[in-house]
N, C-alpha and C positions, 0 to 999 in steps of 0.2 A: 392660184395666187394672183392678184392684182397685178400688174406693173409698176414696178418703182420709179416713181416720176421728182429728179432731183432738185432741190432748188436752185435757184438762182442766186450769186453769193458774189460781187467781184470788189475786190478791198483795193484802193490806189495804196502805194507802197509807202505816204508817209503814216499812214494809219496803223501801221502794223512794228509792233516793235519785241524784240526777242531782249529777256531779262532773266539773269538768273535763269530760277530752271522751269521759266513759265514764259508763252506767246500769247501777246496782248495786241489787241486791235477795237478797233473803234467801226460798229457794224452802220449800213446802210439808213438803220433808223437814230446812229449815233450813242447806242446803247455799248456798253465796254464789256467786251468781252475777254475770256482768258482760259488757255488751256496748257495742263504742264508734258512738258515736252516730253517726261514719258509716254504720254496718250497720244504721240504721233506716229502715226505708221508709217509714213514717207510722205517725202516729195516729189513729185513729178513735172517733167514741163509739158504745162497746159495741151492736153491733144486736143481741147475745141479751139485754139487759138495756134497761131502763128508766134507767138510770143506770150511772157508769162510763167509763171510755173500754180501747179496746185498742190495745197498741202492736206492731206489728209489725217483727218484724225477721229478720236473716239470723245466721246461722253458719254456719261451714266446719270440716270434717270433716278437713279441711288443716294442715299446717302455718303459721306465723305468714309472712306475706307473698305467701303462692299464694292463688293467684285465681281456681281450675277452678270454674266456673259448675253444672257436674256435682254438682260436691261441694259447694255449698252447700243448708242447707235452711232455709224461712222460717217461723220460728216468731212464738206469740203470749205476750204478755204482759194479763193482766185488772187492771186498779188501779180503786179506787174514785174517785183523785180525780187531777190532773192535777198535776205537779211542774212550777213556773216553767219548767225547764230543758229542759221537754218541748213549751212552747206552740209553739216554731217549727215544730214537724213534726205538728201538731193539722190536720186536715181535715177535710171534710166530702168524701162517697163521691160522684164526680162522676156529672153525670148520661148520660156515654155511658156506666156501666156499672151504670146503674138504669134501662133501660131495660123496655118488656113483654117483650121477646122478651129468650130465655137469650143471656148473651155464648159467640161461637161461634169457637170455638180449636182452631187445624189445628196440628198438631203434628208436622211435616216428619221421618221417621225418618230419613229418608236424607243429611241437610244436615248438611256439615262432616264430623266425625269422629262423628258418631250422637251427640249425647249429648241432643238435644231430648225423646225421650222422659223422661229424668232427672230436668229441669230442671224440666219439666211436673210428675212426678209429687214433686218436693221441693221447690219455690218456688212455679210459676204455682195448680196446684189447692191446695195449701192456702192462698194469700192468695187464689182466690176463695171459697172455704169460710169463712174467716174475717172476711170481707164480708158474708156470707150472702149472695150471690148466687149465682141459677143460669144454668148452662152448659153448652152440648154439646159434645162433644171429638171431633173426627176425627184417627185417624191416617193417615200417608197409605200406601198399599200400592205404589206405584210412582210414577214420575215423572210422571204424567197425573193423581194424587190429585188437587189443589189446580184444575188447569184444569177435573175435571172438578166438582170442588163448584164451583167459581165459575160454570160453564153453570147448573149443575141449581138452586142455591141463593142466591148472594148478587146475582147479577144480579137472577134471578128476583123476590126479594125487597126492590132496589134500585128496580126499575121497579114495583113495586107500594105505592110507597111505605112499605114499615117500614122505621123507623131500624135499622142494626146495627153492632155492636161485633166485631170477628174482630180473634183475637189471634194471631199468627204466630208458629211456635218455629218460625223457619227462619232462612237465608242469604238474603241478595237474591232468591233464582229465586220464592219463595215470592210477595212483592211481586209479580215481572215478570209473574209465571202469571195473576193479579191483574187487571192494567194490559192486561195484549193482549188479555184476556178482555171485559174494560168497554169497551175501546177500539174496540175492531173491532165492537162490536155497534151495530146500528143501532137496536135501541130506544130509548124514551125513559126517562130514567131520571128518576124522582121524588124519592132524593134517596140520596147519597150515602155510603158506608158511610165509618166511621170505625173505622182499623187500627192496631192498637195491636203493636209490632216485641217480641218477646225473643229478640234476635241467637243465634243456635244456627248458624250458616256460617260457614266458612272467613275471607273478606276483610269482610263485612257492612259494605259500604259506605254503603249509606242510615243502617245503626244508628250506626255510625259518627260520618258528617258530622252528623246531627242529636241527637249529643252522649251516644248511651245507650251505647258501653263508657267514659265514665265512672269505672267501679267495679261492679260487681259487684252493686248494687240499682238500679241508673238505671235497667234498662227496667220494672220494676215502678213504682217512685217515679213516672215517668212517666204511667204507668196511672193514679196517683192523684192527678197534679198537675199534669200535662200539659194539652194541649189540643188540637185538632183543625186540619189546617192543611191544605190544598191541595196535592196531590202533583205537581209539573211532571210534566210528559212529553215526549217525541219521537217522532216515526214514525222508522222506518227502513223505505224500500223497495227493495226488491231487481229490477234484470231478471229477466226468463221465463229460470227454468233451474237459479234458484240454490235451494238446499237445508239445510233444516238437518242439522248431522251430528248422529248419536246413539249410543246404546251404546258409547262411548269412541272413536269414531272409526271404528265398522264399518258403521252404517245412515247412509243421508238418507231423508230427509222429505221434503213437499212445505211450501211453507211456505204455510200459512192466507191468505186475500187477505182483508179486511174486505167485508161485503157490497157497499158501495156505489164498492170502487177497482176499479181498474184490473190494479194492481199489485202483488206479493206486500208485505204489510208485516209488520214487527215494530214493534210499541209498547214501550219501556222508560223509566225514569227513572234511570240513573246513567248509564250510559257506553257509548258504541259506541267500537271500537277496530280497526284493523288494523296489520300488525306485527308487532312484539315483543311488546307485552302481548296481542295476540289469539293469539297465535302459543303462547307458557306457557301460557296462559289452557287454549284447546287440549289443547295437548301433556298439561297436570297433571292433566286430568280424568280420573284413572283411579281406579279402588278401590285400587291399591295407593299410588299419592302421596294420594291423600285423608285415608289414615289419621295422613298427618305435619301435617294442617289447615293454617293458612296460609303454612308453609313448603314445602308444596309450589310454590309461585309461584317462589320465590328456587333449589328445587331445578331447577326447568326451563327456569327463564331462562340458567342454567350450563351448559347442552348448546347453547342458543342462542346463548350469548353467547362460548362457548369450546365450536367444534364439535371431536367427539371424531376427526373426520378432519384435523386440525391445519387447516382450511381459515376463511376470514373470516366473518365472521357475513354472512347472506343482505343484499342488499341489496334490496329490494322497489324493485317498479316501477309508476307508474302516476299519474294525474294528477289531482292533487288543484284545486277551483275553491271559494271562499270565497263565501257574501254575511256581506254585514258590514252595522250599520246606522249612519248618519252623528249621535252624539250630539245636537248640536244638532237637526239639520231630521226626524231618523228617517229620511233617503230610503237606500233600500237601492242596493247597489252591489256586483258581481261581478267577481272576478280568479282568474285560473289564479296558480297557483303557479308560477314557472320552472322549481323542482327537479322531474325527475320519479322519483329515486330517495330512496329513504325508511326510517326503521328504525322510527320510533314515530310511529303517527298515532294520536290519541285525541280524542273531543269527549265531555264530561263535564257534568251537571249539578249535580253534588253536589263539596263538596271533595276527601274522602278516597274514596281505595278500599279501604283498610284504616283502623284506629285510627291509627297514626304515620306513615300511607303519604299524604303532604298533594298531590295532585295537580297542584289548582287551588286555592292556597292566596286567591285571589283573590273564591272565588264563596261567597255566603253560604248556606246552607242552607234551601230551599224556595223559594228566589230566584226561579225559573226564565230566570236568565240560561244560555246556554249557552256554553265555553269551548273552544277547541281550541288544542291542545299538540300540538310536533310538532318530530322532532331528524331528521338525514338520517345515512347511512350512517360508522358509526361503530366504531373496535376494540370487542373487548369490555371493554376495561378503562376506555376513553371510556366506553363506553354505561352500564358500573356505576358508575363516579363520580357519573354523572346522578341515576343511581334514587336511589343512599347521599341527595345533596341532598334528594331529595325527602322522605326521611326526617326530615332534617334542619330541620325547617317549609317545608317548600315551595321552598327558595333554588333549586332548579334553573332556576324560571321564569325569575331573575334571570342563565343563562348566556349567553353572547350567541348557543352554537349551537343555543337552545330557543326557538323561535315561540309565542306565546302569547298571546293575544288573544278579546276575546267575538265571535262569531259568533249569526248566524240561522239559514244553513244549510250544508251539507256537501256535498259530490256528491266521489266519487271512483270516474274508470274505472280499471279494473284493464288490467293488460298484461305479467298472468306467465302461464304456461305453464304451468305446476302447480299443482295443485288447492290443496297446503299453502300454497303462499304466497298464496292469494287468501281464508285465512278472514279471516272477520271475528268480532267478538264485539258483543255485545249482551246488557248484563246478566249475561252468565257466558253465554247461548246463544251457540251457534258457526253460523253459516252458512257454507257454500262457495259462493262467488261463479261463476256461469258464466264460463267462458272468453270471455273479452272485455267480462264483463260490468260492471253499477257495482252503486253504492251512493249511495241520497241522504237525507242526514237532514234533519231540519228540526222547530224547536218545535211542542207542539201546544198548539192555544190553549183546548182542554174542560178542565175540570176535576172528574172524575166520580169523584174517591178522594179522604178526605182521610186523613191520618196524625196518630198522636198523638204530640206533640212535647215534648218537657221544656221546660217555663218557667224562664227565665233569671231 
């Protein structure tokens, strides 16, 4: 990547005037300029100067009402003195991003439709340039980038006790790679990296639930105003046998065991799923649905939900067993499910799985309540009424064919004969469940990642 080299920009303070919900100023060549204060990310006082403040903010290269994150760039304003209309957005530079060590941002090329490189080189490095802070940028070269920084680097550097700041241009996987990587190690860690999300994936569920699409500055704003919070998590283990699928559905893997289990796991914090949504999930992973971003879900749920052999959407098979905890006394308590055929089985930690996609309209955001949702064998025109709901603020929960309730833990044995109908999903990863085999989730109670959260 080039260096970003900023311009030069300094406004005297009677040039600049705050109205209504727009900041107007009169630039260097005299040209009138204006941006509405939602498109400001903050204020800061000027760190090239002794005096001053700088106001940062966005513009798009867009049309009036498009909101391509691609096509936004974050630009700086220099004023000598602070207009009334500007005190609410005045900050001071927090300290996860004044830290000794450079803030260290992995810049996912591959996530969603590619545009994280962009984003990086038009919003994230010039608002940290305009910070004065410094930074190391990796990009990733393949799907192993991020796991493998996170062995060689921020563990490393986790268990060694230095604080760090890593900023994500990714989709959820970025996160996940994160979370199995901390989780599964048996070091001890000293003290916990704080991760700071600029949503660049398809569904970005975590960015989502914890409020950064927003608008089009929220995951920056965040960085500047946000705070550090505790990332739930869950294990998912898997029987001897089962595999992750890769390269769009042509390789398995073995799946990683943690040093001190038993059993293969996967660590995540959004959602394990089998069904219908692991099933698109799946199916859409390809480079040619990727490039439609998160319409690819709704494109391969439509082959799912209306098979092109005029036949009924699959019915899955297999037996799902609940613990649940009793409000009052907390004593845990286990039941099979009577159903043993099924179309969407999900356990969710986060609300949404996309922006308007409200899941678990029920669970708060870093909660670490867990929720499971769950419909049985359904047309396809039943099963999409369902989803439209969920679109619609959550009201599906409210159907009487939707189960929906908090949970502790999950176990489900499988009892199909085919490989496709036994994936599962986790976090966007797919496993194939051995033939006879289960799956059992369950909260985890470490807390070894935090995230940085937008203050309400």
């Amino acid at each position: 990547m080039a260096p970003f080299e900023p311009p030069d920009q300094n406004i005297d303070e009677y040039s600049v005037d705050v109205a209504a919900s727009s900041l107007s100023w009169v630039s260097s060549t005299g040209t009138h300029r204006q941006v509405d204060l939602k498109d400001i990310v903050g204020v800061v006082r000027n760190p090239d100067s002794s005096s001053g403040y700088r106001v940062l903010f966005l513009e798009s290269t867009e049309k009036e009402g498009e909101h391509n994150e691609s096509n936004l760039h974050l630009l700086k304003l220099d004023i000598k003195s602070l207009p009334e209309g500007l005190s609410p957005f005045l900050v001071d530079i927090p300290s996860q991003l004044q830290r000794t060590e450079p803030v260290q941002v992995v810049v996912s090329t591959r996530s969603g439709t590619g545009t994280a490189k962009a984003v990086f080189q038009e919003t994230v490095e010039p608002f940290l340039q305009y910070l004065g802070l410094e930074y190391l940028v990796y990009e990733t070269q393949s799907a192993q980038t991020i796991l493998e920084l996170s062995r060689s680097h921020f563990l490393k550097d986790a268990c060694a006790g230095i604080p760090q700041t890593i900023l994500l241009l990714s989709g959820d996987g970025g996160l996940v790679d994160l979370v199995d990587v901390f989780y599964k190690s048996t070091k001890t860690l000293e003290v916990a990296p704080d991760i700071g999300l600029i949503p660049c994936g398809t569904g970005n569920a975590m960015a989502s639930s914890i409020g950064l699409r927003a608008g089009p500055a929220s995951g920056l704003r965040a960085l500047l105003r946000g705070q550090p919070s505790p990332v739930p998590t869950f294990a998912a283990s898997f029987s001897p046998g089962s595999r992750l699928v890769l390269d769009e559905g042509r390789q398995r893997a073995p799946i990683d065991s943690p040093s001190n289990g038993s059993y293969q796991t996967i660590y995540g914090a959004v959602v394990a799923s089998w069904g219908l949504h692991a099933a698109l999930v799946a199916d859409s992973d390809t480079a040619e649905y990727r490039k439609f971003g998160s319409e690819r879900f709704k494109m391969a749920a439509k082959e799912l939900l209306h098979p092109s052999d005029g036949t009924s959407p699959h019915r899955f098979q297999g037996q799902i067993t609940l613990t649940t905890s009793d409000v009052q006394t907390g004593e845990q308590s286990q039941r099979i499910l009577t159903e043993s055929e099924h179309m969407y089985v999900l356990a969710t930690l986060v609300p949404r799985l996309e922006k308007d996609f409200l899941i678990s309209p029920d669970t708060e955001p870093l909660g670490g309540q867990m929720r499971f949702l769950r419909f049985g064998p359904l047309s396809g025109d039943e099963a999409m009424r369902l989803m439209i709901l969920a679109y619609q603020g959550g009201k599906h929960v409210c159907d009487e064919l939707v189960t929906y309730e908090k949970v502790e833990r999950l176990r489900i044995d499988f009892h199909e004969d085919l490989e496709r109908w036994r994936r599962v999903c986790i976090d966007g990863k797919i496993v194939a469940v051995d033939e006879r085999g289960w799956m059992e989730l369950s909260k985890e109670s470490r807390q070894l990642l935090n995230i940085i959260k937008p203050c309400v």
